[in-house]
C-alpha positions in Angstrom: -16.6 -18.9 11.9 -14.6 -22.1 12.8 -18.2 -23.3 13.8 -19.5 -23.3 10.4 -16.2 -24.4 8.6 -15.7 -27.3 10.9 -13.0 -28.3 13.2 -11.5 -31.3 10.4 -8.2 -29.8 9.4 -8.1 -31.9 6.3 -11.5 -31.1 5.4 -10.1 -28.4 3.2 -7.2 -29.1 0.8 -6.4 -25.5 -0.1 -7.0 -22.1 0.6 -9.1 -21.7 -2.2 -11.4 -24.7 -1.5 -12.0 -23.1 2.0 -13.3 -19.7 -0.2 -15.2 -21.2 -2.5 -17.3 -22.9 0.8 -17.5 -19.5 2.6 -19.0 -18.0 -0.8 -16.8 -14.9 -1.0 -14.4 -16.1 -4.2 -15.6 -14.8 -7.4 -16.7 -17.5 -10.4 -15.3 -16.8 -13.4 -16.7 -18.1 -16.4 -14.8 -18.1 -20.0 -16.1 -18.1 -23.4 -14.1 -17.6 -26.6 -13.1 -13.8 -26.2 -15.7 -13.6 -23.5 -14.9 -13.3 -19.5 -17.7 -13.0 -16.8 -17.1 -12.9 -13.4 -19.9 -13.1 -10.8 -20.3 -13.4 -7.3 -21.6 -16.3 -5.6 -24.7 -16.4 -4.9 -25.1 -19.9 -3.0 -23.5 -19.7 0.4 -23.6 -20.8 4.2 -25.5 -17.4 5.1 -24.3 -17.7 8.5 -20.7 -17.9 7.1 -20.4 -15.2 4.7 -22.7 -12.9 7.2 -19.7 -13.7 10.0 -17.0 -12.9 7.4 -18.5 -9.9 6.0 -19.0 -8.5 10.0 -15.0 -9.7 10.2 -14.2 -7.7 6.9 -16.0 -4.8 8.5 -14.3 -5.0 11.6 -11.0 -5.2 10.5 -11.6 -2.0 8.3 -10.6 -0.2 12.2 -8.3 -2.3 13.8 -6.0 -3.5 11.3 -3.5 -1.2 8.8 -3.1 -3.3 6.2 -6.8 -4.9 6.1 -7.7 -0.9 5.4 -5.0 -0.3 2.7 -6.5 -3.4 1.1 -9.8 -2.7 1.3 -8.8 1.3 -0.2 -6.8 0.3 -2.7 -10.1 -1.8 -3.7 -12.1 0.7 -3.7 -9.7 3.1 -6.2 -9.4 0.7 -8.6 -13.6 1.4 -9.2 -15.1 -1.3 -7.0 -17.9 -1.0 -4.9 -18.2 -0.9 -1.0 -20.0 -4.6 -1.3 -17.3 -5.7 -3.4 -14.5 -4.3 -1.4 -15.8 -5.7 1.5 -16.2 -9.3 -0.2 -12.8 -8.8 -1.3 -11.3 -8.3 1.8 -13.8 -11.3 3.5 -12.1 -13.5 1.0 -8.3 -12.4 1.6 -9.1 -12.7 5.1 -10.6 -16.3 4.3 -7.4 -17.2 2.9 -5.1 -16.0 5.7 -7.2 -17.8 8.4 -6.6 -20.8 6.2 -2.9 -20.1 6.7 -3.0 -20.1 10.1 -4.8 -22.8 10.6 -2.3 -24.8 8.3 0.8 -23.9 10.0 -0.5 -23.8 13.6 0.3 -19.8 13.8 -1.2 -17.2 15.5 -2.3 -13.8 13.2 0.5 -11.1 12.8 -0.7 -8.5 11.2 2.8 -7.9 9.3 2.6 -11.5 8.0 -0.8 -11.2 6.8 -0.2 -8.2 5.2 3.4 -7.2 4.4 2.9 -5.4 1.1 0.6 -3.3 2.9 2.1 -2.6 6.3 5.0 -1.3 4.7 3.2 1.2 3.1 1.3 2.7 6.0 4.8 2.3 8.0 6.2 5.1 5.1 3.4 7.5 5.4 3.2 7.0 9.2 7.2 8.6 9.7 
């Protein structure tokens, strides 16, 4: 993934410009009392293939990536979307990282979340 973002660390100037290269933010598109949001459809293929196998991943190793990714899908959204969803959280926490020089922890990344599955763990 860092391959096909590049290794400038100014290339990006938020966490959202870094999304909207990856392809997995949503475009939203206002008109009057009309709102459409769509996914992208004009991407790095190699990117959003690498972060949607990341998405996937994480669906088994990480707590709070799967409370994310369920609470997704019962608010109505499909598996695609959920996994898009997730890609694109996980876009922004990488983008974190790589901002303040810190490794992943999982209760960083997710602390809404990992305090939920600690409840109905004990």
């Amino acid at each position: 993934m860092l391959a096909e973002f590049g290794d400038d660390p100014h290339r990006y100037a938020d966490a959202k410009s870094r999304k909207n290269y990856a392809g997995t933010s949503p475009i939203t598109r206002k008109s009057g009392k009309k709102k459409t949001v769509l996914a992208r459809y004009i991407h790095n293929d190699r990117l959003i293939d690498a972060l949607t196998r990341q998405a996937f991943t994480a669906l088994t190793t990480s707590p709070g990536a799967r409370a994310f990714y369920d609470q997704q899908r019962a608010k109505g959204h499909e598996h695609n979307d959920a996994l898009r969803r997730l890609a694109n959280r996980l876009v922004g926490i990488l983008h974190g990282c790589l901002k303040s020089r810190t490794c992943y922890d999982e209760a960083t990344a997710w602390p809404q979340h990992t305090a939920k599955a600690d409840k109905t763990a004990a």
